[in-house]
C-alpha distance (Angstrom), angle and dihedral (degrees) to the residues before:
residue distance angle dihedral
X1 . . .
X2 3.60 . .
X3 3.70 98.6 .
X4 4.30 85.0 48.5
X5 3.71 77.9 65.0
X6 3.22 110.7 46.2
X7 4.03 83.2 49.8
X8 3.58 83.5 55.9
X9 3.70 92.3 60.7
X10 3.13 102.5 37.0
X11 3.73 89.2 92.7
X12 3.77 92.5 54.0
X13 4.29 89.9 49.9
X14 4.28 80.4 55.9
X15 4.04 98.0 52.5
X16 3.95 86.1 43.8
X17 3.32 88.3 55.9
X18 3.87 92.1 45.6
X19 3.92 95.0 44.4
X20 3.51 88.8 55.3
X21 3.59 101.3 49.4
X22 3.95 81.5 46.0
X23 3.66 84.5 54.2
X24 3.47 94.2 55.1
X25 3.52 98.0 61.1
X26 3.93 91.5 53.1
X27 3.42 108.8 92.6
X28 3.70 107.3 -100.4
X29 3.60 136.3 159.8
X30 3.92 115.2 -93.6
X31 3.87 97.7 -116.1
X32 3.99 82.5 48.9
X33 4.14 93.3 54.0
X34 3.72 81.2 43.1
X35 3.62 98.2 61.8
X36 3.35 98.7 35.8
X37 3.99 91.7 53.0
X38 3.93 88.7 49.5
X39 3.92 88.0 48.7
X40 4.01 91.8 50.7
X41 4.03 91.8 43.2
X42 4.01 88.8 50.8
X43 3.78 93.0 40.5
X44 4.27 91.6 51.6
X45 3.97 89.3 34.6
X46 3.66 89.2 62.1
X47 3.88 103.8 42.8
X48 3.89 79.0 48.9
X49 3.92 89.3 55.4
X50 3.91 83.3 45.8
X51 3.55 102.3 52.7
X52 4.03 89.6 36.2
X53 4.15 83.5 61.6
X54 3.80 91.8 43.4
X55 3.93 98.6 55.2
X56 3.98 89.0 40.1
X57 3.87 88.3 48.2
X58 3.49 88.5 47.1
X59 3.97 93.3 47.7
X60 3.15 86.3 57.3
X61 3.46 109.3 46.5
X62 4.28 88.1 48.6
X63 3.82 82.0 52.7
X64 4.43 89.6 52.2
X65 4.16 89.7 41.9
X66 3.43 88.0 59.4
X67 4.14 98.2 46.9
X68 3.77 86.1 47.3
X69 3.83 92.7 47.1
X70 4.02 84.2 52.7
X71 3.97 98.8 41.5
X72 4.48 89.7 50.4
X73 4.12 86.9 47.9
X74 4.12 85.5 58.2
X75 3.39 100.8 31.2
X76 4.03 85.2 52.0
X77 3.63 86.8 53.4
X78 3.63 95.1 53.1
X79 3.62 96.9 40.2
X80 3.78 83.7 62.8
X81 3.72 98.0 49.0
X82 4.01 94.2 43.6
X83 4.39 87.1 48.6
X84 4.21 80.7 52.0
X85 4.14 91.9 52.6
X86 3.82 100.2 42.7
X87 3.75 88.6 42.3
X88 3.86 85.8 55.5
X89 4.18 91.8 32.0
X90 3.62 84.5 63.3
X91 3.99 99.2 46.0
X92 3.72 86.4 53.8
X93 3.57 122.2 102.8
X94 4.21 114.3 -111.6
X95 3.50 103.0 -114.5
X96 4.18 104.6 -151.4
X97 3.68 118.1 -129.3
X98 4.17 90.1 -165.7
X99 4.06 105.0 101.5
X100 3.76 88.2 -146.0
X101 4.14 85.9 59.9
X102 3.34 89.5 39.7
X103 3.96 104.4 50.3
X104 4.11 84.2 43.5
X105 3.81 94.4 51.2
X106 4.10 78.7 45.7
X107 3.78 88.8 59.6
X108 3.59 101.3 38.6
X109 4.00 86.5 53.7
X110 3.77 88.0 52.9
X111 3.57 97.2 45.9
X112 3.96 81.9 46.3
X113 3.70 92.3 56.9
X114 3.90 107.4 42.3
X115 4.42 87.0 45.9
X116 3.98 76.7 61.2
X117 3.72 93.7 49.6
């Protein structure tokens, strides 16, 4: 948006530029040309400084697209593996870690194996 802008203005930074060197050919007292050639340099040194910012900004930006562009390609990879694990997390079986649970789940296994016998 910015640099649409400055594009925008561009124009007027050109007939600035013209009406002062139109100016200058008026007859006009030297302080006069003076200050209006030190009004004209400020005015074009600071769209410079502007559009200097907006091309580095933009630079810079590109340059951030990109690293996001790169960062949601992995992070779409790894979304997809760590959906796959939980889904297969949750099938799992819990596996206790009380010694009660575990001597009774020990039994019932037993019991389990010599009815199949």
């Amino acid at each position: 948006m910015l640099e649409h802008m400055l594009a925008d203005r561009q124009s007027n930074v050109a007939s600035l530029r013209s009406m002062g060197h139109d100016l200058q050919s008026v007859d006009l007292d030297p302080t006069q040309q003076r200050d209006l050639q030190t009004v004209l340099n400020e005015c074009m040194a600071r769209y410079n400084v502007v559009s200097d910012v907006c091309a580095q900004h933009r630079s810079e930006l590109d340059r951030i697209e990109s690293a996001v562009n790169r960062y949601r390609t992995k992070l779409g990879a790894f979304l997809s593996w760590l959906d796959a694990t939980e889904h297969s997390a949750v099938m799992t079986d819990v596996i206790s870690t009380d010694v009660i649970a575990v001597q009774q789940q020990q039994a019932q296994q037993q019991v389990s194996c010599k009815g199949k016998s």
